[in-house]
N, C-alpha and C positions, 0 to 999 in steps of 0.2 A: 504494500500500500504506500502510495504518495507521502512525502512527509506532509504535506499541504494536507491532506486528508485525513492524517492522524490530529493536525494541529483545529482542525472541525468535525473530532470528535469522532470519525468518521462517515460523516455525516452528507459529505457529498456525492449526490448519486444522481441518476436523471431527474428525478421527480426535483431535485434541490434545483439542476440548473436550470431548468423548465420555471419553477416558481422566481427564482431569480431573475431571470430572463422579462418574465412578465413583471414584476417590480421594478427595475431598468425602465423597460419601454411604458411605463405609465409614471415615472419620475422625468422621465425626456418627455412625453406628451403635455404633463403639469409647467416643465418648463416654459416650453416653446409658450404657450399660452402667457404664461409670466412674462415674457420677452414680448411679443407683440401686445397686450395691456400696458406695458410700458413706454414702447414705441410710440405708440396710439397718444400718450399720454394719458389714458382713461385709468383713472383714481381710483375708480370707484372695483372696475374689473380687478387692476391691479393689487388690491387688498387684497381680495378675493383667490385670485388665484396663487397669491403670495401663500395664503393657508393651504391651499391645494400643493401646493410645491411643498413646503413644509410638512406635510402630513403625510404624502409621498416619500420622503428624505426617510422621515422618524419609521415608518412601515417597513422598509428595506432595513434601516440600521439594527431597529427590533428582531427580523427576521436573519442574519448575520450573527446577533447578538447568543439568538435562540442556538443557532448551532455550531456556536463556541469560535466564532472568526468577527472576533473583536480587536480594535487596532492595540500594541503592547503598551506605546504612550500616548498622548492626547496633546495636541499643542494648540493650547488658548492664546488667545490674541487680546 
């Protein structure tokens, strides 16, 4: 087995990249949305979708988190 696969517990399998894969493409979908609200200059969208990107972000890092491929340090700003 992978060391990458011991260090997730081994936890990665198709079903993992498939879910992942769909967390990805609806993290880039939340984007894009976030970027053209922005663009637009529309305020109001731009909140809005700012949660949707955001909630997308925390879903994925949750789901990462769940099978033990969590980053070693954190660097805050």
């Amino acid at each position: 087995m992978p060391d990458w696969n011991l260090a997730a517990l081994g936890n990665v399998d198709d079903h993992f990249i498939r879910r992942y894969r769909a967390l990805l493409d609806t993290e880039s979908a939340a984007f894009d949305e976030l970027e053209h609200a922005y663009e637009d200059g529309d305020r109001a969208h731009f909140e809005t979708d700012l949660a949707e990107w955001r909630s997308a972000l925390e879903r994925r890092a949750s789901f990462l988190d769940k099978h033990g491929l969590v980053p070693a340090t954190v660097l805050r700003v």
